[in-house]
N, C-alpha and C positions, 0 to 999 in steps of 0.2 A: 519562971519560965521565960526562955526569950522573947522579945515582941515578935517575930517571925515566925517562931516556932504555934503562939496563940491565934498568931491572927489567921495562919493554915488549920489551926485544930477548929476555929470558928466556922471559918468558910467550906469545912469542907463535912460538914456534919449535912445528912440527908436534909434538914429541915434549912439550909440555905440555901439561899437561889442561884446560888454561883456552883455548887454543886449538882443541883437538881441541872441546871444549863447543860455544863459538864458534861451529866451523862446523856440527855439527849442529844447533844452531837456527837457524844462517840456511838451511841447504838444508832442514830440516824443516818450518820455519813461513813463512819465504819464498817458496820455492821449488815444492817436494814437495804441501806441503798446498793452494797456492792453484789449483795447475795439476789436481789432481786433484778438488777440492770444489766448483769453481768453478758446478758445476751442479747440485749436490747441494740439494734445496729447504733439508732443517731440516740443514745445517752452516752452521754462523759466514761461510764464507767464499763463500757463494752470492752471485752479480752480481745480485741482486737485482732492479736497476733495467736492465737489459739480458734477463732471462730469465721474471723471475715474466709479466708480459701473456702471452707465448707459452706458456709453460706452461700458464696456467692455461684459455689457450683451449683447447687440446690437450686441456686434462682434461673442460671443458664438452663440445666435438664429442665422445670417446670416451663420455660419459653419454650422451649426446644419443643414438648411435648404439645403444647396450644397452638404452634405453629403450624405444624405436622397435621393436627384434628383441623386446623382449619383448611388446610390445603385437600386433607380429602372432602368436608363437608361441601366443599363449592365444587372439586369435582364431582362430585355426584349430584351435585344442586339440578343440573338437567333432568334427571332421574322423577319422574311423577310421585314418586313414594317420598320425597324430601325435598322439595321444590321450594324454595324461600319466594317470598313475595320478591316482584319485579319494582327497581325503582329508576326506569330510567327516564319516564316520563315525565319532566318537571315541570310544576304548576307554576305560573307565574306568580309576582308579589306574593310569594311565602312568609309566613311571619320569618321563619328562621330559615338560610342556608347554611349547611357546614361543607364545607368543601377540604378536601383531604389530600395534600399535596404529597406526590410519591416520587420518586426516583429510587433506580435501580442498584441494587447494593451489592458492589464486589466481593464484599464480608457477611458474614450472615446472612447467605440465603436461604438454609433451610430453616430460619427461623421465623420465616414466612410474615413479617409485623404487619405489612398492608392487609395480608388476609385476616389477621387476627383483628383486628380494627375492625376490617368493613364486617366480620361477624358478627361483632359484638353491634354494632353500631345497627345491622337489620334485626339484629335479635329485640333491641330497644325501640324503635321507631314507634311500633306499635301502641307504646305504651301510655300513649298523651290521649286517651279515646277514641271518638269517631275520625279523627284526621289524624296525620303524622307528625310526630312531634318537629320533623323538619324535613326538608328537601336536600338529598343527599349528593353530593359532586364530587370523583375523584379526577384532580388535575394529574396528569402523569406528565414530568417537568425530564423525563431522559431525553437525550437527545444522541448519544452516543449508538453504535452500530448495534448494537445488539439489543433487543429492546426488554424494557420492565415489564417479565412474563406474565406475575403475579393482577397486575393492570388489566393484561389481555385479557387474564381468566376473566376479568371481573367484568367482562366488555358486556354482558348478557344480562346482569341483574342490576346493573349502575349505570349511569351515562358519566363518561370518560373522556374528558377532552386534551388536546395536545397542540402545541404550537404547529402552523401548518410550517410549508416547506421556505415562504420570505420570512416567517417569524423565527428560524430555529434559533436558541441565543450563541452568544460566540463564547467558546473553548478560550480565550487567550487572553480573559480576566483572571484574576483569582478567584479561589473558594468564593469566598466570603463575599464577594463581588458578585458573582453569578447566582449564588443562594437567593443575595437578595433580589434580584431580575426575577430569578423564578418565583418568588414570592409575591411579587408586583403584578408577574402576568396572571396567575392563578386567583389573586386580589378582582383585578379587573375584571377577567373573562365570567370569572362566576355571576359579578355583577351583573357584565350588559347580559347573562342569559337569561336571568326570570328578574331582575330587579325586586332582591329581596330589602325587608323589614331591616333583618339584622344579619349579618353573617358570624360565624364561628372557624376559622382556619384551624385544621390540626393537622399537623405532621404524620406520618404516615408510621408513626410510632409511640404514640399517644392512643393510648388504650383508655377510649372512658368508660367510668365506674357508674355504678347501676341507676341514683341519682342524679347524674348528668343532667337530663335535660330537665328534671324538674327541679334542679338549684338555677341552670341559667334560663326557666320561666323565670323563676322567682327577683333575679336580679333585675333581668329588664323591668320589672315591675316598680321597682325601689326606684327614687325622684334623679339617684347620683345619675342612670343613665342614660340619660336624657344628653345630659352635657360632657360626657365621657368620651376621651380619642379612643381608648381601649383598656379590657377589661383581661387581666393576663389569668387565666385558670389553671397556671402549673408554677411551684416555684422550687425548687432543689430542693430534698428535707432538710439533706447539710446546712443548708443557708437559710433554715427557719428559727434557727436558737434567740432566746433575747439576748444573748452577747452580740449587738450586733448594731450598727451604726441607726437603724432605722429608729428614728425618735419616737414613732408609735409603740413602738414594742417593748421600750424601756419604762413607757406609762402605763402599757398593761403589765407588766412586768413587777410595776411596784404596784399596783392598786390589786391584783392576784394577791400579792405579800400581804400587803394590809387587808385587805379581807378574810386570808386567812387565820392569820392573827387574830382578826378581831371577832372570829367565830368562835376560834379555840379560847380566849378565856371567858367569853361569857358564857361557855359550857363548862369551861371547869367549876364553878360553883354548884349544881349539878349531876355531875360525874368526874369521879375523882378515884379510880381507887390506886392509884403509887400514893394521894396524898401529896401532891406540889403544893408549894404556896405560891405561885403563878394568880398575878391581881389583874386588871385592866388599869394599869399605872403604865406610865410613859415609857419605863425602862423596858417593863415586859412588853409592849406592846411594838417601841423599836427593832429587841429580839426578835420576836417571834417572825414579824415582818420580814427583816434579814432572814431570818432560817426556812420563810414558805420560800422565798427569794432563790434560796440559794437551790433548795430541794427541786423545785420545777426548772432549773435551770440543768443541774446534774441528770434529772430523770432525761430529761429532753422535752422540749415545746410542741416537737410534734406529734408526741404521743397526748398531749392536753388536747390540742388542737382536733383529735379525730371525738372526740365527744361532742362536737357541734355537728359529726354527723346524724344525728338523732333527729334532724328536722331543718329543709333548706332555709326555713328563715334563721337561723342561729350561727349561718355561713358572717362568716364577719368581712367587713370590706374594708381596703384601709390604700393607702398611697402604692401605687405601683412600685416596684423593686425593678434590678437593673435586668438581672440574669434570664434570659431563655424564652424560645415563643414556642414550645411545641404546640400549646394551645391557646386558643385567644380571640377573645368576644369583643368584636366592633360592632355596633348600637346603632341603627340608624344608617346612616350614609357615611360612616365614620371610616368604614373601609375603603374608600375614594380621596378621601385627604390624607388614609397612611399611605396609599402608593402615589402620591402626588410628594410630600414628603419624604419616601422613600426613594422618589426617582434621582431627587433634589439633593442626595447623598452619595458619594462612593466610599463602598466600605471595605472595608482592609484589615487583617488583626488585628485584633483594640479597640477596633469600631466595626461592630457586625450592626447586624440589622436590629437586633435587641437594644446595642446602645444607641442605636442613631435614634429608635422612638423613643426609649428613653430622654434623652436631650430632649427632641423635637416636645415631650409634652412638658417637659421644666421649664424648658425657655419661650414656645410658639403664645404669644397673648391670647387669653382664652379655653384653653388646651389644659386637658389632665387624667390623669390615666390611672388605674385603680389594678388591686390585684385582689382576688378572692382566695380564702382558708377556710378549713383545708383544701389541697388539692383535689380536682374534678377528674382528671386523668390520673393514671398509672403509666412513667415514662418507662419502655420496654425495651429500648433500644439500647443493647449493648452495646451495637455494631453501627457505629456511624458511617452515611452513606458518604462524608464528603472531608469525615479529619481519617488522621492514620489512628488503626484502632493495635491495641494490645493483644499479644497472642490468648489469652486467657483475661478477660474485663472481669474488674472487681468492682462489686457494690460501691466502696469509698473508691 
């Protein structure tokens, strides 16, 4: 018999390991993984061209519809039969303020996001016991002729501030320029009103989820925020995969691998019924490594990542990332050196206000900025108040 011909009849007999290998990558990554991922938005193996349209219509209607309920629930809010608690009265030195910066949206308005926000956001307050889990502010940064109605609605149950008539900002910067002014003034003003603890910024499109304020007790708790410029609580799914520049993630990444490895053979002695001869020897142990490695990479990371929803301390914190502030916890007085910092920049495509803190906490001596997982928000906003949006916005 040829040697080729034996050393294939060898290898490929059940009872080798290069066989047995074999077939768990074909039924793993074949089989297993496509049948199950297949509709999964951020896994590798999403149909992409078969599912994203419908999806993403599915996600528009379901805004659509929370918009809508919230636009009638505050109008009727007057109504004695449905009265939501009044928050316009602000305490001074709050442990926490969140302040909610809004501008008027040419595109999506009946998708109502401020009101959906400030819903959720009175629906939750209550829920830290005898006092509010914070002190609520919505900055209304329009300055254009027509004004953000949604704002006005809210003029009854919120306290609403706006640039008076020598503050209004000037029209004849760019986007990205004037975002960040607005961002600065909303930074500050929240400040000089009640000189809070901590504050919290969210965009007016950042819808937080039900654990919200008892993951960001739990953080300020933890020693990092003491010393922290800021603490970003949203960060793209897209851009939560371990394929990805961020050095921490490729050490969770392999130490996931290796643990899972190292669980699966010291259970095969155990339970075994295919019969592997799978040992805790270096070879199997490199495998197996690579193969959890590659499967939570395909499944996607941020469907791993929603199981630390089960309790805020399991929230993991790790180096700030570059992308996006819809939401974002400044610690202390931290929010008076990002608009001192941020005054201290002009920004321009390539350089918004995300990258310039970015930089500012890599390079400023002292300075470091953190991001927490999973996400504390649901970003809602199809419809950007301030880039040009797409007739029909897609998930991806």
């Amino acid at each position: 018999m040829p040697r080729w011909r034996a050393f294939f009849s060898q290898s490929l007999r059940w009872s080798s390991s290069v066989a047995q290998v074999l077939v768990v990558c074909v039924v793993t990554f074949c089989v297993l993984l496509p049948l199950g991922c297949h509709r999964l938005l951020h896994s590798y193996f999403f149909l992409r061209s078969i599912y994203l349209d419908s999806m993403s219509e599915a996600e528009l209607r379901a805004s659509l519809d929370r918009g809508q309920d919230a636009l009638r629930f505050w109008q009727s809010a007057s109504t004695a039969a449905c009265r939501p608690p009044r928050f316009n009265d602000l305490a001074q030195h709050p442990e926490l303020l969140v302040t909610v910066v809004t501008a008027r949206r040419n595109q999506g308005r009946d998708y109502h996001y401020l009101l959906q926000v400030m819903r959720q956001l009175s629906g939750m307050l209550g829920s830290c016991g005898e006092h509010r889990c914070a002190e609520v502010l919505v900055c209304d940064v329009e300055s254009g002729r027509q004004e953000n109605q949604d704002a006005t609605m809210l003029e009854t149950h919120f306290r609403v501030i706006r640039r008076s008539a020598r503050e209004q900002r000037s029209d004849h910067v760019n986007t990205f320029e004037r975002e960040k002014r607005d961002y600065v003034f909303c930074l500050r003003r929240g400040w000089e009103l009640v000189r809070p603890r901590n504050v919290v910024v969210l965009e007016d499109d950042a819808l937080p989820l039900d654990d919200f304020f008892a993951v960001v007790k739990d953080l300020l708790s933890r020693r990092f925020a003491r010393r922290t410029l800021y603490v970003k609580l949203y960060h793209p799914e897209r851009l939560q995969r371990y394929w990805n520049p961020e050095p921490y993630r490729i050490l969770e990444w392999a130490g996931l691998g290796l643990v899972g490895a190292t669980a699966l053979l010291l259970a095969v002695p155990y339970w075994n019924p295919c019969s592997f001869s799978f040992t805790l020897s270096a070879g199997h142990l490199l495998f197996f490594t690579l193969y959890f490695m590659a499967v939570a990479e395909l499944l996607g990371r941020h469907y791993l990542l929603e199981v630390r929803r089960l309790s805020p301390q399991l929230y993991a914190v790790s180096p700030a990332t570059e992308c996006c502030t819809p939401a974002m916890l400044f610690p202390g007085n931290a929010s008076l050196r990002v608009a001192e910092y941020l005054d201290g920049s002009f920004c321009v495509k390539g350089n918004a206000k995300d990258m310039v803190l970015y930089q500012m906490a890599r390079t400023v001596p002292g300075e470091t900025a953190h991001s927490v997982e999973p996400n504390l928000i649901t970003h809602i906003g199809a419809f950007s108040s301030v880039r040009a949006n797409p007739p029909r916005p897609k998930l991806l």
